[in-house]
C-alpha positions as CSV (number, residue, x, y, z in Angstrom):
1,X,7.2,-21.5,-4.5
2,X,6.6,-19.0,-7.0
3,X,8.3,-19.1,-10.7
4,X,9.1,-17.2,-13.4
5,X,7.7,-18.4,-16.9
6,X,9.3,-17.7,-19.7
7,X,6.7,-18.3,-22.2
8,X,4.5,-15.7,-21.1
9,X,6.7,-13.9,-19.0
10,X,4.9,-13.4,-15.8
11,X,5.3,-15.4,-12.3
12,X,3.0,-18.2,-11.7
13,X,2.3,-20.9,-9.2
14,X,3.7,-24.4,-9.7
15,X,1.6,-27.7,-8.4
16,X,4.4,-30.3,-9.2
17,X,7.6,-31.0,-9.8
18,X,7.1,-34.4,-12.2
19,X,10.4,-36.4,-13.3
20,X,13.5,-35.6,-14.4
21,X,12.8,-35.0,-18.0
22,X,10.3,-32.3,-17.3
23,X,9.9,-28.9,-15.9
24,X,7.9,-27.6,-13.3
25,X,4.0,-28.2,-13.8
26,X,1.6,-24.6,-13.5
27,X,-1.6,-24.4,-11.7
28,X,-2.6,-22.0,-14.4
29,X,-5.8,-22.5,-17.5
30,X,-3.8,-20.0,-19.3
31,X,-0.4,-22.9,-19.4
32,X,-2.6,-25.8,-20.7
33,X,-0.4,-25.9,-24.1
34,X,2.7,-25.2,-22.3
35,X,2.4,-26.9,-19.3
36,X,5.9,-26.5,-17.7
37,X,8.4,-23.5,-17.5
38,X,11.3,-25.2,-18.9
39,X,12.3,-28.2,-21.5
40,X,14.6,-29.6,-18.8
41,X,13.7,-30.1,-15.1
42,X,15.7,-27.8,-13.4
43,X,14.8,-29.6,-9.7
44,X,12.8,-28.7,-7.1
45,X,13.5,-25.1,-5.7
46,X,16.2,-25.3,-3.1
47,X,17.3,-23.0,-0.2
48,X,19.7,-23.3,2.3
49,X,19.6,-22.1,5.8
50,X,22.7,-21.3,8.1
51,X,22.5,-20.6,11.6
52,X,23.9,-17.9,13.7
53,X,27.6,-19.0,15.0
54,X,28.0,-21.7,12.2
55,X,31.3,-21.8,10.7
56,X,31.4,-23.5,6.7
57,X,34.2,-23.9,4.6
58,X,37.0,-25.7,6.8
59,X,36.1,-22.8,9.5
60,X,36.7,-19.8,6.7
61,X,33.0,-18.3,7.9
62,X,31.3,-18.2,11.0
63,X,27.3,-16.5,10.3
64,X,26.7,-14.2,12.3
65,X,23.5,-12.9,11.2
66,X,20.6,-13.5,8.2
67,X,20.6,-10.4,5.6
68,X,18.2,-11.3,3.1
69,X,16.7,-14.1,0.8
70,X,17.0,-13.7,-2.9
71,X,14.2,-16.5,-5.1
72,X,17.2,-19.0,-4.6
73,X,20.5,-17.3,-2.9
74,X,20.9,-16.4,0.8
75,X,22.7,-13.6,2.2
76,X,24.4,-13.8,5.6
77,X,26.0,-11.2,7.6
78,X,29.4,-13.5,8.5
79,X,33.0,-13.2,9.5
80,X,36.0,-14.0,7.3
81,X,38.7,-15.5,9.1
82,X,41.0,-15.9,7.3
83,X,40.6,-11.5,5.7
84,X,39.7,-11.1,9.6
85,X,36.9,-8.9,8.3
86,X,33.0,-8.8,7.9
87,X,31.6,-9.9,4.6
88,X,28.4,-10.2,3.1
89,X,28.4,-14.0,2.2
90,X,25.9,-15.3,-0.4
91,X,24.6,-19.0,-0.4
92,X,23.5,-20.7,-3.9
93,X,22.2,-24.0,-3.9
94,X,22.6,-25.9,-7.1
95,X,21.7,-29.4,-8.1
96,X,24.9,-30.1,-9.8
97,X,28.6,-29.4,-10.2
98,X,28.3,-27.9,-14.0
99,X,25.6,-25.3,-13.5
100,X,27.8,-23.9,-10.2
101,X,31.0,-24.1,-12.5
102,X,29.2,-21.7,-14.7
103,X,28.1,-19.0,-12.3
104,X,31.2,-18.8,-10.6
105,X,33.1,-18.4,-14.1
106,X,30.6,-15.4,-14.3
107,X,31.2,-13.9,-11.6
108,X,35.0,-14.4,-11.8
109,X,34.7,-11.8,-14.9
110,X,34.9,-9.0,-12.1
111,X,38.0,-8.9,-11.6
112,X,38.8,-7.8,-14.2
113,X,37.8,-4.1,-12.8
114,X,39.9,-2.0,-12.3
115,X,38.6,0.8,-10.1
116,X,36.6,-0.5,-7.5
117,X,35.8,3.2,-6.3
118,X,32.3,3.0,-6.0
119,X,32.2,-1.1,-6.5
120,X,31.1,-3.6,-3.7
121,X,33.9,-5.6,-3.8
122,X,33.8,-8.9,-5.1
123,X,36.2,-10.7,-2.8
124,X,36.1,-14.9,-3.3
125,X,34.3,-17.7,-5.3
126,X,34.1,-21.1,-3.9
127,X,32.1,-24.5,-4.7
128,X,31.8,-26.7,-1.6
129,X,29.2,-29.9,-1.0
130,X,26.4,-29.2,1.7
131,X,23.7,-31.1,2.8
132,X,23.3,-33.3,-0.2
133,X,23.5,-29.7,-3.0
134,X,26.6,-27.8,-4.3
135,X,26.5,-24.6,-2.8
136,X,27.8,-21.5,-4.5
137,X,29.6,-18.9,-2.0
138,X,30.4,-15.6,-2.7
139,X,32.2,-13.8,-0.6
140,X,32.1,-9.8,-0.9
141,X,32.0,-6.5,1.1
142,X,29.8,-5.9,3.4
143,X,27.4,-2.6,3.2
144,X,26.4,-1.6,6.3
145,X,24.6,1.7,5.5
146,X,21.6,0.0,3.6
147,X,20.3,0.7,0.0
148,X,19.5,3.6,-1.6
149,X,16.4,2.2,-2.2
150,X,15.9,2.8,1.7
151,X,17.0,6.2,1.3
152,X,14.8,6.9,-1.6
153,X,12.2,5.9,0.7
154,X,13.7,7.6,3.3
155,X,13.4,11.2,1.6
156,X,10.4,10.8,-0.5
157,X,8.3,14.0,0.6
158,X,11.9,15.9,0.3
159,X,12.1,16.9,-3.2
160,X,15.3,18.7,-3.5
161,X,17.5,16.2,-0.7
162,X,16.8,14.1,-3.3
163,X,17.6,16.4,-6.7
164,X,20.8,17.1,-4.6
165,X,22.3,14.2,-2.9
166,X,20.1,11.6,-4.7
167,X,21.7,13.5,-8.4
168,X,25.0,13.1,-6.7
169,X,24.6,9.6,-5.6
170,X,23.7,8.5,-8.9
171,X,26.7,9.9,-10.8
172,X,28.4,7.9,-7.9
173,X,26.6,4.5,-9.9
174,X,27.5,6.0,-13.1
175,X,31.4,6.1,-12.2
176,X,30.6,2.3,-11.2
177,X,28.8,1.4,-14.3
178,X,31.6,2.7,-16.4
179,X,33.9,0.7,-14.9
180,X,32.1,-2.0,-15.1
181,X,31.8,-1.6,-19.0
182,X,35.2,-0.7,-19.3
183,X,35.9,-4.0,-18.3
184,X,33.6,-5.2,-21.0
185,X,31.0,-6.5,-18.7
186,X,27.3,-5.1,-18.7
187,X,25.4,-5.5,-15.4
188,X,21.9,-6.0,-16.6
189,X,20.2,-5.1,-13.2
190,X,20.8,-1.8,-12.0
191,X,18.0,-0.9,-9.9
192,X,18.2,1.5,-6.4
193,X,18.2,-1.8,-4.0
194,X,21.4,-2.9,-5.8
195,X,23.1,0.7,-4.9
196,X,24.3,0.3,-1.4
197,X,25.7,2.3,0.9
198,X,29.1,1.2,2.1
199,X,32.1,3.5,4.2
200,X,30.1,6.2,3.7
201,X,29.3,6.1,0.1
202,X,27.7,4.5,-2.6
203,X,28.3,2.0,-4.1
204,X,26.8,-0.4,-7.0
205,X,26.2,-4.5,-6.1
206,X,27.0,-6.3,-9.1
207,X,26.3,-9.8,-7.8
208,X,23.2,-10.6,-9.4
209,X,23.1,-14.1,-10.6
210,X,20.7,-14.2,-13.6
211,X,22.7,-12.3,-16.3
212,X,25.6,-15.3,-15.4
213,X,23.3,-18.4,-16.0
214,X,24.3,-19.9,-19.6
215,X,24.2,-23.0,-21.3
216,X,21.2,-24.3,-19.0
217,X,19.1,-26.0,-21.2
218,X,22.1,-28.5,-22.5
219,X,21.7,-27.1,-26.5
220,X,26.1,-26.7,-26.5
221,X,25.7,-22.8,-27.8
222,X,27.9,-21.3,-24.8
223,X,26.8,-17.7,-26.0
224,X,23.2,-18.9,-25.1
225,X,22.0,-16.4,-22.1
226,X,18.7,-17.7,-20.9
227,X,17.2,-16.0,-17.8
228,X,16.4,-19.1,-15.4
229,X,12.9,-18.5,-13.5
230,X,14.8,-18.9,-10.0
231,X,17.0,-16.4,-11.3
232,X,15.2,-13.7,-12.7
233,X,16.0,-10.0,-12.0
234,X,12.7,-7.8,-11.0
235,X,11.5,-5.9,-13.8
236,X,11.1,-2.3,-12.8
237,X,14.6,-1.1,-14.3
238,X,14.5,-3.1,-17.2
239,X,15.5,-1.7,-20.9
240,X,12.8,-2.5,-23.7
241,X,15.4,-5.2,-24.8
242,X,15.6,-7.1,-22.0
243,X,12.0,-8.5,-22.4
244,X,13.0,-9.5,-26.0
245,X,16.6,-10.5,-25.8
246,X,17.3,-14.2,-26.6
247,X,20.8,-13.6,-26.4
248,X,23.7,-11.9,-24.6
249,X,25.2,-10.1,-27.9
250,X,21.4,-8.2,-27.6
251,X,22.4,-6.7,-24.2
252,X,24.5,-3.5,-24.1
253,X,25.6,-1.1,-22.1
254,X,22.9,1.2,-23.8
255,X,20.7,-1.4,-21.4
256,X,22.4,-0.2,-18.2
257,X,22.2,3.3,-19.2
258,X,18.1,2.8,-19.9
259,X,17.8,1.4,-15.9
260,X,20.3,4.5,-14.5
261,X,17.5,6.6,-16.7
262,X,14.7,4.7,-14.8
263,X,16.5,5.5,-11.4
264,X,17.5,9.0,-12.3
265,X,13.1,9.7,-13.0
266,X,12.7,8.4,-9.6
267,X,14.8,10.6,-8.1
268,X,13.4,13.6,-9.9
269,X,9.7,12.5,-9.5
270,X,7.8,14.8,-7.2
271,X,6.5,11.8,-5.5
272,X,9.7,9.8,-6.2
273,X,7.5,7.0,-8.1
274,X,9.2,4.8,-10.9
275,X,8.2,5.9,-14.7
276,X,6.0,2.1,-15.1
277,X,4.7,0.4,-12.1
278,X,2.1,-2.4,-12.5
279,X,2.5,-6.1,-12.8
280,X,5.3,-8.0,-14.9
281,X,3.3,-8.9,-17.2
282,X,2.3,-4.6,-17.2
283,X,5.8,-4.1,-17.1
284,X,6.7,-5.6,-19.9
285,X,4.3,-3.7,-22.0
286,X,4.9,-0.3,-21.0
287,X,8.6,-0.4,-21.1
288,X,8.0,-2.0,-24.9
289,X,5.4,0.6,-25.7
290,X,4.7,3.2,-23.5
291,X,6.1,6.3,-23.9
292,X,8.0,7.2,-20.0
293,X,5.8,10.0,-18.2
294,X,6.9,13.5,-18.7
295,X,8.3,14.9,-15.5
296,X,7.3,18.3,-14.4
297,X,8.9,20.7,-12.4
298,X,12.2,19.8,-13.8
299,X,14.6,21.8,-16.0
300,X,14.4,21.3,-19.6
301,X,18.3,19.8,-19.6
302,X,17.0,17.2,-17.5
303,X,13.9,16.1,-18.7
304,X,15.5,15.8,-22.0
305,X,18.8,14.2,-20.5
306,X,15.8,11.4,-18.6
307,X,14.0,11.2,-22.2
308,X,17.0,10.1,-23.6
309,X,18.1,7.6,-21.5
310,X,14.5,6.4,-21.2
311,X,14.4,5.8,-25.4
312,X,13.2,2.7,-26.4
313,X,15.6,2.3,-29.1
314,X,18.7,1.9,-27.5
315,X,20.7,3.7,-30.5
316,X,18.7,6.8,-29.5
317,X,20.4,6.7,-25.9
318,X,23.3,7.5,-24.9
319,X,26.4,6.0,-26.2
320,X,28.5,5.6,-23.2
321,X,27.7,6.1,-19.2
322,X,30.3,9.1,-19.7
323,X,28.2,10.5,-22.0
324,X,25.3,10.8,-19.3
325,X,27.7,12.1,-16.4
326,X,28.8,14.7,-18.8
327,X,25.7,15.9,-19.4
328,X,24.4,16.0,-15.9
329,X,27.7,17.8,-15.0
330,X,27.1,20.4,-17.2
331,X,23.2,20.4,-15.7
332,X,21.5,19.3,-18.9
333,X,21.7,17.5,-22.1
334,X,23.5,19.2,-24.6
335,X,21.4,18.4,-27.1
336,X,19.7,21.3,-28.8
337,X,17.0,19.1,-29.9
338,X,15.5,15.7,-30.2
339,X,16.6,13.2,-32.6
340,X,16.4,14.2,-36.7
341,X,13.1,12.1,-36.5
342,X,11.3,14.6,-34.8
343,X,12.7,17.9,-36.9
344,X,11.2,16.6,-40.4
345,X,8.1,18.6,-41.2
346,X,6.0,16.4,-40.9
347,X,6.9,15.8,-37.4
348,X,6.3,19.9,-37.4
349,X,3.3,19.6,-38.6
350,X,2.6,16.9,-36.5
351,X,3.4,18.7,-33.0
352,X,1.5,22.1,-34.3
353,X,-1.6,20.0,-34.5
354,X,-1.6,18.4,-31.1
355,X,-0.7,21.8,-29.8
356,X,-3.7,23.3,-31.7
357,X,-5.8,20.8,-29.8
358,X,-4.2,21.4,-26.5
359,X,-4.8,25.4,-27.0
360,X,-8.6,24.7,-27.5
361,X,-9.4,22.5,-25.1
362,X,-7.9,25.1,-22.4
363,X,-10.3,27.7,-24.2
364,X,-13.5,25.0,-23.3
365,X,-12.2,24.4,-20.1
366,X,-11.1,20.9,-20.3
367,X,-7.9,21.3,-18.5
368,X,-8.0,17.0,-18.4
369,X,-7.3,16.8,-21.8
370,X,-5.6,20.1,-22.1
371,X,-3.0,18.7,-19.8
372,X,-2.8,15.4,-21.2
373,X,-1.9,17.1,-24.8
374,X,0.8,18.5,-23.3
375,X,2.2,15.5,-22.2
376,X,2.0,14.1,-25.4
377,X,4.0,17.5,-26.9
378,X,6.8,16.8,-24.1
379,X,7.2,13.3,-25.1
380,X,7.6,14.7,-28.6
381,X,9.7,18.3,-27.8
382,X,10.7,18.7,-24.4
383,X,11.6,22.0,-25.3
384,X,8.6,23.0,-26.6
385,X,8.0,26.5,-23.6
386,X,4.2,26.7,-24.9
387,X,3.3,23.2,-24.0
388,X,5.4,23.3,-20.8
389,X,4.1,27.0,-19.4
390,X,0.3,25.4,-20.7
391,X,0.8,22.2,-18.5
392,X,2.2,24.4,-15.8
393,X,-0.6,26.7,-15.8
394,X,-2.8,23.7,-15.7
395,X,-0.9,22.1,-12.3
396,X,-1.2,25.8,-10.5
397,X,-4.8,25.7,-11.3
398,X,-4.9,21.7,-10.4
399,X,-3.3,22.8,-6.9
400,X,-5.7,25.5,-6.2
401,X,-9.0,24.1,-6.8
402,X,-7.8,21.3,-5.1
403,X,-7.5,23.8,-2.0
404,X,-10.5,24.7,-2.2
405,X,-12.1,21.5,-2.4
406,X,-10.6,20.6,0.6
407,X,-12.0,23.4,2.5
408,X,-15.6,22.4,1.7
409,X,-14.8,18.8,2.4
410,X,-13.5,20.1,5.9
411,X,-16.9,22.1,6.3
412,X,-19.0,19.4,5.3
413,X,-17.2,17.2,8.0
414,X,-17.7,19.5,10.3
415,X,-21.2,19.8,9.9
416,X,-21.9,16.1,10.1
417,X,-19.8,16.0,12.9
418,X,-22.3,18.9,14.3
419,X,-18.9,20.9,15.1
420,X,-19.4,22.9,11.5
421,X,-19.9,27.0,11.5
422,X,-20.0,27.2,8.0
423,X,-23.4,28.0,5.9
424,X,-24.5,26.3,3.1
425,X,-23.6,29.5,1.3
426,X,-20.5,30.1,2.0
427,X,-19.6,26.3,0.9
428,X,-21.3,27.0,-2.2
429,X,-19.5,29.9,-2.9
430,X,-16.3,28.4,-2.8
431,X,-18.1,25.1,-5.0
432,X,-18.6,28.0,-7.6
433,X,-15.4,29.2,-7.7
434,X,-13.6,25.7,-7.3
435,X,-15.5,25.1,-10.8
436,X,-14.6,28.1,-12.4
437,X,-10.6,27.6,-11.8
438,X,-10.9,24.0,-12.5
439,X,-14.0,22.7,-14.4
440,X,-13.1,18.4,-14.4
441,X,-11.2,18.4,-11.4
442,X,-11.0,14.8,-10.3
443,X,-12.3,15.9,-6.4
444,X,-15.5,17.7,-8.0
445,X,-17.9,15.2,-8.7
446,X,-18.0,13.4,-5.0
447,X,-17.3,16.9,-3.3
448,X,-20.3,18.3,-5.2
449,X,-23.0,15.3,-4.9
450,X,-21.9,15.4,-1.5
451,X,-22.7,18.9,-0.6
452,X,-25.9,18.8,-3.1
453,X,-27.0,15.2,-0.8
454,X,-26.1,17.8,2.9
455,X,-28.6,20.8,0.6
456,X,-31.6,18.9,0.1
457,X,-31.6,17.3,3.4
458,X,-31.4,20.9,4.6
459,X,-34.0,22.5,2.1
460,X,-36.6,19.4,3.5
461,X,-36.1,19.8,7.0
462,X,-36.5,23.7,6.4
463,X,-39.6,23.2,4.2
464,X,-40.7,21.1,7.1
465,X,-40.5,24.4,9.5
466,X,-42.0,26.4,7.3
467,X,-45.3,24.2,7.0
468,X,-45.4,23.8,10.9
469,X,-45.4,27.5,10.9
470,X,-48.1,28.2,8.8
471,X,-50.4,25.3,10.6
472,X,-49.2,27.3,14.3
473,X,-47.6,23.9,15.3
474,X,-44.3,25.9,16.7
475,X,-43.1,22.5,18.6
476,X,-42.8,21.0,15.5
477,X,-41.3,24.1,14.0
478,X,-38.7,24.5,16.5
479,X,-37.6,20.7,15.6
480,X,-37.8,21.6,12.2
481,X,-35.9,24.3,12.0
482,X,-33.1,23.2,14.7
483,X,-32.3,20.3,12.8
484,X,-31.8,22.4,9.6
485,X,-29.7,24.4,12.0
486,X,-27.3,21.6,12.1
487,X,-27.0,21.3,8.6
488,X,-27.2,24.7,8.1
489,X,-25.5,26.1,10.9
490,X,-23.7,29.9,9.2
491,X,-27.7,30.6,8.3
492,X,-28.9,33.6,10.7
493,X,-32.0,33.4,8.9
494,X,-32.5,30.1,10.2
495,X,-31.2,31.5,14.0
496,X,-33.8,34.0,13.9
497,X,-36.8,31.3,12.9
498,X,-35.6,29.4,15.8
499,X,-36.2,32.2,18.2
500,X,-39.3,33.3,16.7
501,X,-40.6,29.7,17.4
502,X,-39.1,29.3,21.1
503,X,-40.4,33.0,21.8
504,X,-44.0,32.5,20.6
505,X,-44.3,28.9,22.4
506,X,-43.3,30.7,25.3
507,X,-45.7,33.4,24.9
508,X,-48.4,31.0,24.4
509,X,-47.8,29.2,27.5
510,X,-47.6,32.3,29.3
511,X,-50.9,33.6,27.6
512,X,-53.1,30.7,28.1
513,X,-52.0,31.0,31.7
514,X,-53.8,34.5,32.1
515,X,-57.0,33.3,29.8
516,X,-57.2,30.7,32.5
517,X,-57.0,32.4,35.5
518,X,-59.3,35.2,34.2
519,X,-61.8,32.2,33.3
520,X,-61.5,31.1,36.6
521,X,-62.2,34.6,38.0
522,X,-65.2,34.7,35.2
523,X,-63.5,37.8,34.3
524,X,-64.5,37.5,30.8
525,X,-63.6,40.6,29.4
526,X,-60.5,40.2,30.4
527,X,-59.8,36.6,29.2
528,X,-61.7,37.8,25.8
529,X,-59.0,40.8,25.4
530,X,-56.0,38.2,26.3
531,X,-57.5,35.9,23.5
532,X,-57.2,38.8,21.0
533,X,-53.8,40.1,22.1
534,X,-52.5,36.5,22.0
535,X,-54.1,36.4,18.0
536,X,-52.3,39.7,17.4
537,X,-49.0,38.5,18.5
538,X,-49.0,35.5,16.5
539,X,-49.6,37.2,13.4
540,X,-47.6,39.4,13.9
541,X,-44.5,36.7,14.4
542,X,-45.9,34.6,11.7
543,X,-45.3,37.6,9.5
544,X,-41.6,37.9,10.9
545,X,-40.9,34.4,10.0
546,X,-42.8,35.1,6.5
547,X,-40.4,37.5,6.1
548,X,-37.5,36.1,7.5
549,X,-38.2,32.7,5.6
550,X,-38.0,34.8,2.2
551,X,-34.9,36.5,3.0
552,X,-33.5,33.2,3.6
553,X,-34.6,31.2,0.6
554,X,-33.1,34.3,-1.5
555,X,-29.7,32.9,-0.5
């Protein structure tokens, strides 16, 4: 079973579990001076598996189907009968009595809510034995309509479903988030597969178990909040904090306001990615250092409303969730600028030299760097227009070379398939002008070698022709010239040296026929006069191809 370790923050493999006094051993080079995850032993890594039509709890639940499996907890579809209602019913094995106690006082905290509009009800807490563990259930409403993960998913390649629906479904999570906080609780993993879709609307899961696991190492401090590796919440929404935080009191709700950021760039995202993606370990470092991508073909409100829940100092976000539904009410942040940090001069100064390097490199062309300067001037003024209409100019000119490349890739397909029409030339053509609108684009280099590699076979297998031609070997010619044909197959020029060949061959044969009858005859005036006539005609096509080969090459 995989683990989390806390040491370097990453998930390993364990070989061992060895004695109570220890923690579990890694199968890892890069652990041989911290060779287990914990200071305790935390026991093996338990799971518990309920079948279909089981009742637990003195007949409370009968399963009636599996949902899911968390790193430790199990989630079963079952039927409260004693509400006389479905529930989603989670199963957490524990090793003793005093770490169960814990999470359920946790979870308890939630009812202290007090609008559960857009909350998945948090329903019962019970401790029972089972099978030799304590087992943790928690009994709560059951979504039916899935996560919004799925539906992220769902509507990916449709851009504004998602900057419509998705906007409103996350001001749903905000109304949730804000009464989670003013209940004085923080949820600590807000992430799109803990958004679920229940009677027809969203609402926020806040059942995770990690953020309730305290006092595990058995050091007394109760205000100790240590994230267990069994536990641990996925890292993709997690605040800059969270990978630092020893404590609870480190943990806001400026932290839930960071991961509603993180979803709200998803949502926008033109290909509905997540700001970070990469390993924990990657994870970590980029939402401690990185600054979040700058999204395009959003409004300047938003992208500065994402920016600043997406800050990695959690006093430059927003104060409250309120705060952030405000502003995307009212389509925008309010703002006028960016924090006082970024109007001193020398932040000025600062911008109007990155700019000045932006502006030159879209004078030499390099629209690569061009474009990545303006996503360093967005990160530091989103509303700065020139950076933003640069950067657009740059993605329109992105989007059309990128057409055109596609074309000649389709040609060149089509001619190695042998089903091409295209010349040479006319691919060429639209190489040139692919270049000129975008000089480093990224599908240049293969496109190009690829089309220079389909050129040279052509030029040899024409050069080929051309020599046959001049030695009178028109067989070898025609070959010649066929197979440059296919590679070439828009070329007239090459058409018309193909017919020259197959027409002399056949006046040839149809020449040497007569020469031999009249020899046979001993009519050898005529055969003589054949002879020449047969000379004359093949000069006088070997001039044709001459001439036709020249008009060909000046292409």
């Amino acid at each position: 079973m995989s683990r989390y370790c806390m040491h370097c923050e990453d998930v390993v493999e364990p070989i061992e579990v060895n004695g109570q006094d220890y923690g579990t051993q890694l199968n890892d080079s890069i652990h041989a001076d911290r060779y287990y995850i914990s200071e305790r032993h935390q026991g093996p890594g338990l799971t518990v598996n309920l079948q279909t039509g089981q009742q637990i709890f003195n007949s409370r639940y009968t399963i009636k189907s599996f949902l899911g499996r968390g790193s430790t907890s199990t989630v079963y579809l079952a039927d409260d009968n004693h509400r006389s209602e479905a529930v989603a019913l989670k199963a957490v094995p524990f090793v003793s009595y005093d770490m169960a106690n814990q999470l359920k006082g946790g979870l308890e905290e939630y009812h202290k809510v007090a609008d559960y509009s857009h909350l998945i009800r948090l329903y019962d807490v019970y401790i029972i034995p089972y099978d030799g563990v304590v087992l943790l259930l928690v009994s709560a409403e059951y979504a039916e309509g899935g996560t919004f993960a799925q539906w992220l998913s769902k509507y990916k390649d449709n851009v504004c479903k998602r900057q419509t629906d998705g906007l409103y479904y996350l001001k749903l999570a905000c109304r949730a988030v804000a009464a989670l906080h003013d209940a004085g609780i923080v949820h600590g993993d807000l992430r799109p597969p803990n958004l679920l879709f229940a009677g027809g609307t969203l609402k926020v899961s806040a059942l995770g178990l990690s953020r309730y696991m305290r006092n595990i190492r058995g050091n007394g401090d109760a205000d100790e909040q240590v994230e267990l590796p069994s536990l641990i919440s996925r890292p993709e929404c997690k605040a800059p904090e969270q990978f630092m935080a020893a404590r609870s009191g480190n943990i806001d709700v400026k932290t839930d306001i960071y991961a509603l950021g993180v979803i709200l760039f998803q949502i926008y995202d033109l290909s509905a990615r997540l700001p970070f993606e990469g390993t924990h370990q990657q994870l970590r470092q980029r939402h401690l250092h990185v600054a979040a991508p700058v999204l395009k073909n959003v409004t300047a409100p938003i992208a500065r409303v994402v920016a600043k829940c997406l800050r990695k100092d959690p006093a430059d976000r927003y104060g409250t969730v309120t705060q952030l539904i405000d502003d995307l009410e009212a389509g925008g942040c309010t703002e006028a600028s960016q924090p006082s940090d970024l109007d001193t001069p020398q932040a000025t100064e600062a911008i109007e030299q990155v700019l000045e390097k932006a502006r030159q490199s879209m004078e030499q062309a390099s629209l690569n760097e061009a474009h990545s300067l303006c996503d360093q001037l967005l990160n530091m003024s989103p509303d700065l227009i020139e950076a933003r209409s640069m950067r657009d100019e740059i993605d329109n000119r992105f989007a059309q070379a990128k057409q055109f490349y596609e074309t000649i890739k389709r040609g060149y397909e089509a001619i190695a398939n042998g089903t091409g029409n295209q010349s040479l030339g006319q691919l060429a053509m639209l190489l040139v002008e692919a270049v000129r609108i975008y000089p480093d684009h990224p599908d240049g280099r293969l496109i190009q070698s690829q089309l220079e590699s389909l050129t040279d076979e052509y030029i040899a297998a024409r050069h080929e022709g051309i020599v046959a031609t001049k030695e009178g070997k028109w067989e070898l010619a025609e070959t010649n010239f066929k197979r440059a044909g296919q590679l070439n197959p828009g070329s007239s020029h090459i058409a018309e040296l193909i017919s020259l060949a197959q027409k002399i061959q056949r006046r040839i044969q149809s020449a040497r026929a007569e020469i031999d009858a009249a020899i046979q005859s001993q009519n050898w005036n005529r055969a003589m006069s054949l002879a020449r006539a047969l000379d004359t005609y093949i000069d006088g096509i070997k001039e044709k191809a001459a001439d036709c080969i020249e008009r060909e090459q000046e292409l």
